[in-house]
N, CA and C atoms as an extended XYZ file, in Angstrom:
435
Properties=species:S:1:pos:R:3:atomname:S:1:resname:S:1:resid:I:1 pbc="F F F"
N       -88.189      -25.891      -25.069 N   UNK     1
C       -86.845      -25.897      -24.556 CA  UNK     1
C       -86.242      -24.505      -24.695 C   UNK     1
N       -85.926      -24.098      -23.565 N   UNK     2
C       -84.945      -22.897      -23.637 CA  UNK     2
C       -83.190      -22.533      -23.810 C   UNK     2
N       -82.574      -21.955      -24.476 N   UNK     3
C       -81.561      -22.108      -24.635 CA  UNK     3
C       -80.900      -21.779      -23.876 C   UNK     3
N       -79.588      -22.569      -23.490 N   UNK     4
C       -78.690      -22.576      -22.418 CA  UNK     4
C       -78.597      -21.585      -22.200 C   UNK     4
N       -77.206      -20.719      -22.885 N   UNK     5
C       -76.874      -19.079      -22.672 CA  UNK     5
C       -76.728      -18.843      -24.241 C   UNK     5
N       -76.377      -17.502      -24.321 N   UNK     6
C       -76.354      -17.304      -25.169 CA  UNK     6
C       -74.650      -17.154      -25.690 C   UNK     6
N       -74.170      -18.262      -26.444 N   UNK     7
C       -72.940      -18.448      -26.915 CA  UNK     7
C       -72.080      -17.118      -27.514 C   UNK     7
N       -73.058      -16.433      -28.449 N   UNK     8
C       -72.552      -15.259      -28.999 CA  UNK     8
C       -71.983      -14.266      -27.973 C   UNK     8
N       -72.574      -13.751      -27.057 N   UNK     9
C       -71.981      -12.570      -25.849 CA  UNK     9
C       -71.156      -13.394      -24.799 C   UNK     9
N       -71.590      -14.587      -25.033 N   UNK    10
C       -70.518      -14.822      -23.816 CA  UNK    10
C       -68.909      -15.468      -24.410 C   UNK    10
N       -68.701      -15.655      -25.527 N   UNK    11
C       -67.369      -15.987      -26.051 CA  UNK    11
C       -67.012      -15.025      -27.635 C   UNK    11
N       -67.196      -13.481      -27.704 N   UNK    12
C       -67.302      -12.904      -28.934 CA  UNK    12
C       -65.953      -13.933      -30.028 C   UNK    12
N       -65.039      -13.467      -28.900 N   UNK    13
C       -63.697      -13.963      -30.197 CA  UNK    13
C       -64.064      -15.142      -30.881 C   UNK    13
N       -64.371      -16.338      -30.043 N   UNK    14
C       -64.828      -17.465      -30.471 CA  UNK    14
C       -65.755      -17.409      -31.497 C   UNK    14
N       -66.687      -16.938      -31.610 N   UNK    15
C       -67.634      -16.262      -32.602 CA  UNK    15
C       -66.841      -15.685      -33.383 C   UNK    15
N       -66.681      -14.484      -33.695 N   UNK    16
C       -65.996      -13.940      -34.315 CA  UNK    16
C       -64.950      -15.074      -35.328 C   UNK    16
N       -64.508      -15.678      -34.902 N   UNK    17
C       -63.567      -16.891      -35.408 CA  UNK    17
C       -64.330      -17.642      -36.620 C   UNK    17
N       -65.414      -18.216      -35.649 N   UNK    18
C       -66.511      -18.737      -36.070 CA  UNK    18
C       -67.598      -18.586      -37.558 C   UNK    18
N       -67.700      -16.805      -37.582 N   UNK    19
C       -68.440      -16.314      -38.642 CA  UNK    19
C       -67.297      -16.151      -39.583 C   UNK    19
N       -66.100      -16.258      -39.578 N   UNK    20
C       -65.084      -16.023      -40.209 CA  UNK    20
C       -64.679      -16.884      -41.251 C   UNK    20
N       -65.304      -18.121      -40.811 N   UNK    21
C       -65.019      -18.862      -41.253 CA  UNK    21
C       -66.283      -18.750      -42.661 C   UNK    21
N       -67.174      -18.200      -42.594 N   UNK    22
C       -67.880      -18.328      -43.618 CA  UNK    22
C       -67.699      -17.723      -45.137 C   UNK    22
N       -67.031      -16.711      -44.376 N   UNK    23
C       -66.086      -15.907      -45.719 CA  UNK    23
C       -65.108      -17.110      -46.312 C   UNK    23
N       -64.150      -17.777      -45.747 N   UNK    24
C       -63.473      -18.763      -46.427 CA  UNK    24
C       -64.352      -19.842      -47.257 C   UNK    24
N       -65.369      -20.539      -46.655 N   UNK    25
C       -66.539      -21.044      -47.478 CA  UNK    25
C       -66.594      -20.278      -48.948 C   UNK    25
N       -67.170      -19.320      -48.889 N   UNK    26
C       -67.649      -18.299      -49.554 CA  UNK    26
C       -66.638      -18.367      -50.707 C   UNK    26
N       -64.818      -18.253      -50.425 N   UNK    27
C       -63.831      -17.756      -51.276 CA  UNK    27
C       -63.719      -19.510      -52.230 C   UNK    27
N       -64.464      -20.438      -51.652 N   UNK    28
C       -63.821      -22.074      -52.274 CA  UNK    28
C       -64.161      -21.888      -53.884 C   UNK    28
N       -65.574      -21.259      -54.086 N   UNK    29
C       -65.894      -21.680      -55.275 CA  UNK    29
C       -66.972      -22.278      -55.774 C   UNK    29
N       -67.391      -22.901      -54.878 N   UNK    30
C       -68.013      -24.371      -54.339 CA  UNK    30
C       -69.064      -23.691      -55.228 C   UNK    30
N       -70.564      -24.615      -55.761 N   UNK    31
C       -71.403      -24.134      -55.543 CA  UNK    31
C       -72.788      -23.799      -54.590 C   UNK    31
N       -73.094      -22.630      -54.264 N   UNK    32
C       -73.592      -22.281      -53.130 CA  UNK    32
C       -74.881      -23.098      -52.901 C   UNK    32
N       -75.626      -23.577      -54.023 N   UNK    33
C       -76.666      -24.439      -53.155 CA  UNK    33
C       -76.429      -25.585      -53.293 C   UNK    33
N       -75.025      -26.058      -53.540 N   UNK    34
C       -73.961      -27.420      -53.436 CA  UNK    34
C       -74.162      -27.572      -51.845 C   UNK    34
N       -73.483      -26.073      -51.360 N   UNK    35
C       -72.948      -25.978      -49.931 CA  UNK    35
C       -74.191      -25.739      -48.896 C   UNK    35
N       -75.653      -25.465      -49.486 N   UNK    36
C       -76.677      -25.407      -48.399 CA  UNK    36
C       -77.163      -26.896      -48.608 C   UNK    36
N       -77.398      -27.655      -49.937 N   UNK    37
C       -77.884      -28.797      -48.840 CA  UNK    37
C       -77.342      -29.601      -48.295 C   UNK    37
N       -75.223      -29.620      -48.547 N   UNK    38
C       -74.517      -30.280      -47.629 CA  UNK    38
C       -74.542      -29.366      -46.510 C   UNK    38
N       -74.996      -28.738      -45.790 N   UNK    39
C       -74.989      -28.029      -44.403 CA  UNK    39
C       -76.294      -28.431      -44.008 C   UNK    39
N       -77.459      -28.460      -44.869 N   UNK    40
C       -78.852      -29.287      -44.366 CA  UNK    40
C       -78.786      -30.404      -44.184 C   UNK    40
N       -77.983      -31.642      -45.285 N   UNK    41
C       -77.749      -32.814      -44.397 CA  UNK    41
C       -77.016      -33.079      -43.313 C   UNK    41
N       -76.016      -32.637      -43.394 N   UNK    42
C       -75.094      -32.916      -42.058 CA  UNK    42
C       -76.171      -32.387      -40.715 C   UNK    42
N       -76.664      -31.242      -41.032 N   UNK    43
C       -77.517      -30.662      -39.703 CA  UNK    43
C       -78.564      -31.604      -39.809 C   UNK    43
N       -79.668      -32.048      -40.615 N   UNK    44
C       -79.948      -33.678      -40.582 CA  UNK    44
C       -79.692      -34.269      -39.957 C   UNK    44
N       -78.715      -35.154      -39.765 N   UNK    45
C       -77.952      -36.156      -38.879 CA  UNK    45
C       -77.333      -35.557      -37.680 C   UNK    45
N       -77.446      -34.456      -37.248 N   UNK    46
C       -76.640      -34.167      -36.246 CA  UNK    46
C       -78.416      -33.839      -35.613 C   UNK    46
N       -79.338      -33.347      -35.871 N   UNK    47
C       -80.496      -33.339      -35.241 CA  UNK    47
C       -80.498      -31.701      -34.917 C   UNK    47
N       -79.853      -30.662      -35.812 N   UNK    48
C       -79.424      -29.746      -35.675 CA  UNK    48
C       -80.973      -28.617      -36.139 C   UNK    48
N       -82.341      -28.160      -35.391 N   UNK    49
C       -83.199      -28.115      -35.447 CA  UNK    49
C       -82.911      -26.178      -36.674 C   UNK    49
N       -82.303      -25.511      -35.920 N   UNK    50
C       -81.981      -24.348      -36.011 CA  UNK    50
C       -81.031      -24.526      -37.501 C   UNK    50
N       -79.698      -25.388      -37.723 N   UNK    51
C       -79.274      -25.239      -38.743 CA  UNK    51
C       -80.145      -25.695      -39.729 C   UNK    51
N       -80.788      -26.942      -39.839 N   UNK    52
C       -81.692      -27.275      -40.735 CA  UNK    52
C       -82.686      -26.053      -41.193 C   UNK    52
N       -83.633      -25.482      -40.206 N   UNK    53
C       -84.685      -24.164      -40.514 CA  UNK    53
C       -83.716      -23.273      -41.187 C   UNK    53
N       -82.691      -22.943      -41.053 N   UNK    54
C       -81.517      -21.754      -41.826 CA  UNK    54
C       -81.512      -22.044      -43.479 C   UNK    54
N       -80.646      -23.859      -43.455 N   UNK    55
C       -80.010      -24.204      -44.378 CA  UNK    55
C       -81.108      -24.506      -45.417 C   UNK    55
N       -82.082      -24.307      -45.005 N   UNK    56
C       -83.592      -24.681      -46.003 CA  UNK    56
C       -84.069      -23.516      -46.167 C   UNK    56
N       -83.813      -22.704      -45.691 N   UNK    57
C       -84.212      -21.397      -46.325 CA  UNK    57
C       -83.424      -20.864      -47.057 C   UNK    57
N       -82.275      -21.082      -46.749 N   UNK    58
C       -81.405      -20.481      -47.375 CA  UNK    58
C       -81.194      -20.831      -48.841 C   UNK    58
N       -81.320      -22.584      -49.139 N   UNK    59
C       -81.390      -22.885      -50.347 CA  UNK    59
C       -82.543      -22.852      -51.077 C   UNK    59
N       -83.518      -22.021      -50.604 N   UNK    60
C       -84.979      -21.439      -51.527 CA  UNK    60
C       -84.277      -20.264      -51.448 C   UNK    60
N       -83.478      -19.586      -50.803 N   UNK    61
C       -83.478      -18.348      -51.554 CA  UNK    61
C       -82.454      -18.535      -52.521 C   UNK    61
N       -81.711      -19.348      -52.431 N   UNK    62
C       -81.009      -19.511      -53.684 CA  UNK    62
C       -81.438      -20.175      -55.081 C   UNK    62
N       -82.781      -20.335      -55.108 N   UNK    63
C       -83.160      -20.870      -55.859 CA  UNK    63
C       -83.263      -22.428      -56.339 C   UNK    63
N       -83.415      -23.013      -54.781 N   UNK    64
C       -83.187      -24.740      -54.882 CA  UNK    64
C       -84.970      -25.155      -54.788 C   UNK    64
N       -85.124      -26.223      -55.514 N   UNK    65
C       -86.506      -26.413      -55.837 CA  UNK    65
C       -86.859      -26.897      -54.388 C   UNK    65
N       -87.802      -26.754      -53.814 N   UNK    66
C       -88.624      -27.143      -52.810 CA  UNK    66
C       -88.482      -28.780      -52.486 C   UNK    66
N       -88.907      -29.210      -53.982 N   UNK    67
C       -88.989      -31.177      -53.648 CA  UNK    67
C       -87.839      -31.206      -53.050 C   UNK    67
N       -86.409      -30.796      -53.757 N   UNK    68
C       -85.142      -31.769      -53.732 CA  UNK    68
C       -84.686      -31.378      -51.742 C   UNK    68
N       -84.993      -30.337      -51.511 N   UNK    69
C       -85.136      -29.668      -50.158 CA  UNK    69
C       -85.445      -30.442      -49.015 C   UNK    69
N       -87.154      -30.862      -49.636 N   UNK    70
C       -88.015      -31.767      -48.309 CA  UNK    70
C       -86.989      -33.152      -48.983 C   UNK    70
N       -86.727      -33.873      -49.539 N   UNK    71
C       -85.821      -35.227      -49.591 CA  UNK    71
C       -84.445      -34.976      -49.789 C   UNK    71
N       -83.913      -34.389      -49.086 N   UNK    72
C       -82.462      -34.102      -49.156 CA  UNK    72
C       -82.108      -35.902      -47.989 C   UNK    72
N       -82.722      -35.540      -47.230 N   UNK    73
C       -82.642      -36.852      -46.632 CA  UNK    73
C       -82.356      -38.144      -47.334 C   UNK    73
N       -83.229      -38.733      -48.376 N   UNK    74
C       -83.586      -39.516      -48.918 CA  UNK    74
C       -82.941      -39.094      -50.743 C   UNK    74
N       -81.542      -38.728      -50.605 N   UNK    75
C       -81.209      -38.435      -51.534 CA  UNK    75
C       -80.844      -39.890      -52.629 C   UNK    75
N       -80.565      -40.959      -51.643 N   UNK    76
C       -80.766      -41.964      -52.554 CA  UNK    76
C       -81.457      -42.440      -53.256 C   UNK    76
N       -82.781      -42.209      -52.846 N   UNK    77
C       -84.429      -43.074      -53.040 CA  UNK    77
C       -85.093      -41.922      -54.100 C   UNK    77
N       -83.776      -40.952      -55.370 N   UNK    78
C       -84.573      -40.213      -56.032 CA  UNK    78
C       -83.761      -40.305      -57.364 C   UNK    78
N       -84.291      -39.854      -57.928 N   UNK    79
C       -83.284      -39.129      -59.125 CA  UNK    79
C       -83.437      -37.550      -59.306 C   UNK    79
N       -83.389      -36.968      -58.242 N   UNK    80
C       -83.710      -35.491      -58.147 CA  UNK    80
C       -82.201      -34.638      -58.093 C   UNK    80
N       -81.171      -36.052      -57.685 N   UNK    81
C       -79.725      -35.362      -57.225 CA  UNK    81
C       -78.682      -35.752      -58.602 C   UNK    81
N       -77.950      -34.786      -58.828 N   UNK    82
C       -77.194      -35.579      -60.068 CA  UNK    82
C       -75.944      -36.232      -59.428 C   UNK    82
N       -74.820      -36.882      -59.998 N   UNK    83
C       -73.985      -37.729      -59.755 CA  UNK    83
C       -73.070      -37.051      -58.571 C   UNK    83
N       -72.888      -35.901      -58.802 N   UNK    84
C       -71.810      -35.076      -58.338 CA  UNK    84
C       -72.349      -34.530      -57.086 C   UNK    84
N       -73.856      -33.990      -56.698 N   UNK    85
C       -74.299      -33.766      -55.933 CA  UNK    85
C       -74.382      -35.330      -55.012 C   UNK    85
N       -74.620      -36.283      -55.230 N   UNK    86
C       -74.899      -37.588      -54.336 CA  UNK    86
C       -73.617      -37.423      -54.077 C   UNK    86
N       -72.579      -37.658      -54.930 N   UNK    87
C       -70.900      -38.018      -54.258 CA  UNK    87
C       -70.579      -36.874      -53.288 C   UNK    87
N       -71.191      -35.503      -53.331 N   UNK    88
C       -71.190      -34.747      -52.193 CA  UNK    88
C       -71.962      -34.873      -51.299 C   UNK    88
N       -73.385      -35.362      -51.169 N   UNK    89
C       -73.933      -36.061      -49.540 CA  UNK    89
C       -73.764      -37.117      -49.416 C   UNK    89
N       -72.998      -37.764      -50.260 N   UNK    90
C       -72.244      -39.595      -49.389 CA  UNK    90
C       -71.300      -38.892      -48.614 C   UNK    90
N       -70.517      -38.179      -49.373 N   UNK    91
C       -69.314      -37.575      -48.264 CA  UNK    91
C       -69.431      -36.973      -47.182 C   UNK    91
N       -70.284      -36.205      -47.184 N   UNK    92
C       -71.161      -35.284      -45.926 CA  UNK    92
C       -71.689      -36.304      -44.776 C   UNK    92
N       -72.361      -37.672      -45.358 N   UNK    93
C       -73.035      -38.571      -44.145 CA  UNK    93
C       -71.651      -39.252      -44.119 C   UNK    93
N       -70.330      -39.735      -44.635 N   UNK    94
C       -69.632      -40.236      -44.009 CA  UNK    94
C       -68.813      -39.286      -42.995 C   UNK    94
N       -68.979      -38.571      -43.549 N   UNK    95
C       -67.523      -37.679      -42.524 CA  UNK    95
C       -68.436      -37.042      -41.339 C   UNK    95
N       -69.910      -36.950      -41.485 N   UNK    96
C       -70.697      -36.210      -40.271 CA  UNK    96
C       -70.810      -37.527      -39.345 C   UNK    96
N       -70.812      -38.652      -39.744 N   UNK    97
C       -70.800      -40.073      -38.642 CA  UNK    97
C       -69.400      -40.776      -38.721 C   UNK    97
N       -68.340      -40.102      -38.363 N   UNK    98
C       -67.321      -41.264      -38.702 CA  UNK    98
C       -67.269      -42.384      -37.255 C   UNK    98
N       -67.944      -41.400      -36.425 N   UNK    99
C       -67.997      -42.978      -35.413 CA  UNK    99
C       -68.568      -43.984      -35.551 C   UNK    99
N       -69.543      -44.072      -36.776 N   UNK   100
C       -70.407      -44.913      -37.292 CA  UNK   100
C       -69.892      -45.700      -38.006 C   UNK   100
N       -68.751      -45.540      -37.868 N   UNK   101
C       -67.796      -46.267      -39.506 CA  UNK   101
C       -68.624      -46.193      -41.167 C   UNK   101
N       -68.337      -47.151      -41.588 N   UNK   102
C       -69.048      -46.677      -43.039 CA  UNK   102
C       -68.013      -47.151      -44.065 C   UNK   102
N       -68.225      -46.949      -45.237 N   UNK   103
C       -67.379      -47.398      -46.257 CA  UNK   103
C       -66.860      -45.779      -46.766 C   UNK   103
N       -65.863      -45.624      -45.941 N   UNK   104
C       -65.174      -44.369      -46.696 CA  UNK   104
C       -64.184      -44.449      -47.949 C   UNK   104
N       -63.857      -45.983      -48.258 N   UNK   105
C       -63.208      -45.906      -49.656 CA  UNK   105
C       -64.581      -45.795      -50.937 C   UNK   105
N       -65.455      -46.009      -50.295 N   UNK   106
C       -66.812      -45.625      -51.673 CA  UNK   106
C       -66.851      -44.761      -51.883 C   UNK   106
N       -67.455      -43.866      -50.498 N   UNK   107
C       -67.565      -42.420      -50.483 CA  UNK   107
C       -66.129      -41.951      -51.162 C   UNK   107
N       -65.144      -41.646      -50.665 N   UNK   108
C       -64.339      -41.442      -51.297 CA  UNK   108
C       -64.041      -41.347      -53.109 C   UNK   108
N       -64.198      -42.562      -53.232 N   UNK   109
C       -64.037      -42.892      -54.366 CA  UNK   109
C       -65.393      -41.967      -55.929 C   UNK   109
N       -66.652      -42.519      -55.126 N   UNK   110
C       -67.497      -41.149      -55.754 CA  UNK   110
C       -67.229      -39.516      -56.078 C   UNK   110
N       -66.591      -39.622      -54.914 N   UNK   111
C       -65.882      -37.874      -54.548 CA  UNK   111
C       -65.339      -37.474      -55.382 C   UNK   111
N       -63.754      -38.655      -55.562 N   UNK   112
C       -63.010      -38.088      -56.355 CA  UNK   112
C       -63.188      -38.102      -57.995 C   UNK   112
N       -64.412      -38.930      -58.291 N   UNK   113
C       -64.628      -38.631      -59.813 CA  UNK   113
C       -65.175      -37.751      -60.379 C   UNK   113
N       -65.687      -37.028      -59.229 N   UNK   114
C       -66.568      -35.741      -59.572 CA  UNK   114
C       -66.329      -34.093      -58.855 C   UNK   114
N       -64.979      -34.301      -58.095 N   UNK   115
C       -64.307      -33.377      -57.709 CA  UNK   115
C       -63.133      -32.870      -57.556 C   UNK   115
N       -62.207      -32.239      -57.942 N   UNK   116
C       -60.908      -31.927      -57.736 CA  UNK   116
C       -60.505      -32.208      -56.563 C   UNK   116
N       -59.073      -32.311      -56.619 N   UNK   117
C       -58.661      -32.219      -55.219 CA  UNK   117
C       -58.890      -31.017      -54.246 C   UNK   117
N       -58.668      -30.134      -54.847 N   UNK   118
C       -58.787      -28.734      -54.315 CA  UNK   118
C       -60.359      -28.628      -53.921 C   UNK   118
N       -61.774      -29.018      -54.470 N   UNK   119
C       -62.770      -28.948      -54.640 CA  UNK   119
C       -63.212      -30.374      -53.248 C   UNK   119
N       -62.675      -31.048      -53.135 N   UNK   120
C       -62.572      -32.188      -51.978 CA  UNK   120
C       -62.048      -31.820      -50.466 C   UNK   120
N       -61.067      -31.082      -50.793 N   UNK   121
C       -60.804      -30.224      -49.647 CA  UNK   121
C       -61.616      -29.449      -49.090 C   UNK   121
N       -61.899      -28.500      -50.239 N   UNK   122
C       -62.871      -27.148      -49.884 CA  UNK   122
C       -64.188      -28.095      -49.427 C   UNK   122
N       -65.567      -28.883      -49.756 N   UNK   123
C       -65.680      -29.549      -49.020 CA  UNK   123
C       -65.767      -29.926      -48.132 C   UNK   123
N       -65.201      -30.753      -47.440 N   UNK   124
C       -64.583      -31.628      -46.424 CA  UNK   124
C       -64.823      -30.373      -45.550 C   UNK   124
N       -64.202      -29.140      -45.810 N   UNK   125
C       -63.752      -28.473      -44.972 CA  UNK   125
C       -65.304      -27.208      -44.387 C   UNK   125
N       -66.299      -27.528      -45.297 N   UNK   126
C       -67.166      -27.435      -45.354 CA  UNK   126
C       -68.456      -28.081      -44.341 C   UNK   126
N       -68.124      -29.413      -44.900 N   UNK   127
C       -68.372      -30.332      -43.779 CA  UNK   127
C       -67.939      -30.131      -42.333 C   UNK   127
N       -66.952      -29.818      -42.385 N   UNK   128
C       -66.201      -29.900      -40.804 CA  UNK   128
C       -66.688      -28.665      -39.771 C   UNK   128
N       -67.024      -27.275      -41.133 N   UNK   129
C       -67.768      -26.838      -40.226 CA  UNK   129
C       -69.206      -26.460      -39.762 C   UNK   129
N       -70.220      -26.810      -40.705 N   UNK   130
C       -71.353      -27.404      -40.119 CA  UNK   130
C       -71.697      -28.639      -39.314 C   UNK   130
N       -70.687      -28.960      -39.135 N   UNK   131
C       -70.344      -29.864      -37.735 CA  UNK   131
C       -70.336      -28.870      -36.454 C   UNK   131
N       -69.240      -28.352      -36.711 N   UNK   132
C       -68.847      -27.278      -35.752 CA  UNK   132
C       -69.952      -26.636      -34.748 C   UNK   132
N       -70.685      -26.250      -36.086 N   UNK   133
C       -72.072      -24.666      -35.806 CA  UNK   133
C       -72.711      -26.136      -35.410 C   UNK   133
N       -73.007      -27.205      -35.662 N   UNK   134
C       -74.431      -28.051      -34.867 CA  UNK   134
C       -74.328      -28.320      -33.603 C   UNK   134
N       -72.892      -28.495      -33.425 N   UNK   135
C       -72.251      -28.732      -31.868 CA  UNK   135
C       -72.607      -27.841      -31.197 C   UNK   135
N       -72.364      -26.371      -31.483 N   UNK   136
C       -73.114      -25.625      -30.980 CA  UNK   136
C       -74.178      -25.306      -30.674 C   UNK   136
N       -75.434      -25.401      -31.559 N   UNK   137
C       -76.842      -25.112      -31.421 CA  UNK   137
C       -77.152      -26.278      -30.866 C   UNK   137
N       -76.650      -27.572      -31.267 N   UNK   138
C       -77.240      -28.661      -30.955 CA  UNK   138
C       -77.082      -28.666      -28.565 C   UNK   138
N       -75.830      -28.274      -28.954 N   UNK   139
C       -75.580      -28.510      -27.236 CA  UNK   139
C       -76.131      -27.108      -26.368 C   UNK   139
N       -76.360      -26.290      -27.297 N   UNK   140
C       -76.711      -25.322      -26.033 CA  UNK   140
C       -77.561      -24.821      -26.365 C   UNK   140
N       -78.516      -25.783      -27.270 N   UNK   141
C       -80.260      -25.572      -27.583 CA  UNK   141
C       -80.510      -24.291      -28.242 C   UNK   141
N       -80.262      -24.249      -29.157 N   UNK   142
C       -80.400      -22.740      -29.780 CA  UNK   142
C       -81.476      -23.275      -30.855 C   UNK   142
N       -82.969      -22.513      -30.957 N   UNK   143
C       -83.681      -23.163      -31.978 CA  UNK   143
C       -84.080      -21.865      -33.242 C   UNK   143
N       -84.736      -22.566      -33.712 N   UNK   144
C       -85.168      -21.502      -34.968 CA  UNK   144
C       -86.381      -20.591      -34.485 C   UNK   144
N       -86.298      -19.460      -34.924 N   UNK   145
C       -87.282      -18.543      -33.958 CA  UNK   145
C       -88.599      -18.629      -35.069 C   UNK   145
């Protein structure tokens, strides 16, 4: 499959906007291979070929073990994730499918025992935009080289 156009030259500002947003990521706090394998699951479920190849590299270079990597998927079916990490990919698969409905007072409720408010936000907001970037690659076929 070849990719549509190329999004970057043909809308810079939009881009520009876009990568901008990663610096705010960056300023939450969060921890960073918190925030790559919630950007690998959500790109997971979104079928996001290009963010997934990124977000898996990215969390080996941060020093995320290989196993927990290949079953990020199957984060239930382990004990590889600790409490706080699961209450962050329940939240990630509810808010990446909300057309799917789901039990968002669970999710929720996991969240908030293991995250600040401020830390739920940052998050969320996290989530919202590896949504964003899959919409993109996902719709105008952008793959991993």
């Amino acid at each position: 499959m070849k990719a549509r156009f190329n999004y970057y030259t043909a809308s810079p500002d939009t881009m520009k906007a876009m990568f901008n947003t990663q610096a705010a990521i960056d300023a939450t706090g969060l921890d960073k291979r918190l925030i790559a394998l919630v950007e690998l699951r959500a790109s997971q479920i979104n079928g996001c070929a290009f963010c997934m190849h990124m977000h898996a590299a990215q969390a080996r270079k941060l020093g995320e073990d290989n196993a927990r990597i290949d079953t990020v998927a199957g984060w239930r079916d382990t004990d590889w994730f600790s409490e706080r990490e699961q209450a962050a990919l329940g939240w990630t698969e509810y808010l990446t499918r909300l057309s799917q409905g789901g039990d968002g007072d669970a999710a929720y409720e996991a969240l908030a025992e293991h995250f600040s408010e401020k830390e739920r936000s940052d998050l969320s907001y996290v989530i919202g935009v590896i949504n964003m970037w899959n919409r993109f690659s996902v719709g105008f076929q952008t793959h991993p080289e």
